[in-house]
C-alpha angles and dihedrals in degrees: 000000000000106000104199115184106183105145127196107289106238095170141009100290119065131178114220121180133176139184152154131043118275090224081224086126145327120311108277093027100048107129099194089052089054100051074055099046094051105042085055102045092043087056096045104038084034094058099034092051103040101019097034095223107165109239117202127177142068122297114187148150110296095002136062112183103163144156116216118185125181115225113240114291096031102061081102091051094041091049094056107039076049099059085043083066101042089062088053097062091033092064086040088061098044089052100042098034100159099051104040126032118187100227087201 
C-alpha cells in the first residue's frame, strides 16, 4: 500500500511525505507506483525548477518525506500548482483504492 500525506497547502511551506509500494506489480513495473512516482516527480522537480520552491528532505526509493516551501511572492502560486497535485493523487487514491490511500 502507497500512504501519501500530502495535506491542503494554506501557506508557503508544505510537508509531504510518501511511502510503501502500491503490489500492483513487480518493483520496476509496477503501474500504480508509477502513477506515484510521476505525479510526484513532476510536483517536486515542476515547482523547484519554475517556482523555485526549496525542496529538503530525502527522496528515495520506496519514501518521500520533503519540505517544500515557496519563496515570498509565490506562496499563492505554490498553493495552487499544489492543490493541482493533490487532486492528482486524490483521484489516484479513489481509483486505486486498495493500493493508495491519501492520510490527509
Amino acid at each position: 500500500m502507497v500512504e501519501i500525506s500530502f495535506p491542503d497547502p494554506n501557506g508557503a511551506t508544505l510537508k509531504l511525505r510518501v511511502t510503501g509500494h502500491s503490489g500492483a506489480g513487480p518493483r520496476g513495473a509496477d503501474p500504480v507506483c508509477a502513477a506515484v512516482s510521476g505525479l510526484l516527480l513532476a510536483f517536486l522537480g515542476g515547482s523547484e525548477t519554475e517556482m523555485d520552491v526549496t525542496v529538503c528532505g530525502e527522496v528515495a526509493d520506496g519514501v518521500c518525506d520533503v519540505t517544500v516551501h515557496a519563496p515570498r511572492g509565490r506562496a499563492k502560486a505554490f498553493r495552487t500548482v499544489a492543490r493541482v497535485f493533490r487532486y492528482g493523487f486524490c483521484r489516484l487514491a479513489e481509483t486505486h483504492p486498495e493500493r493508495v490511500r491519501l492520510v490527509n
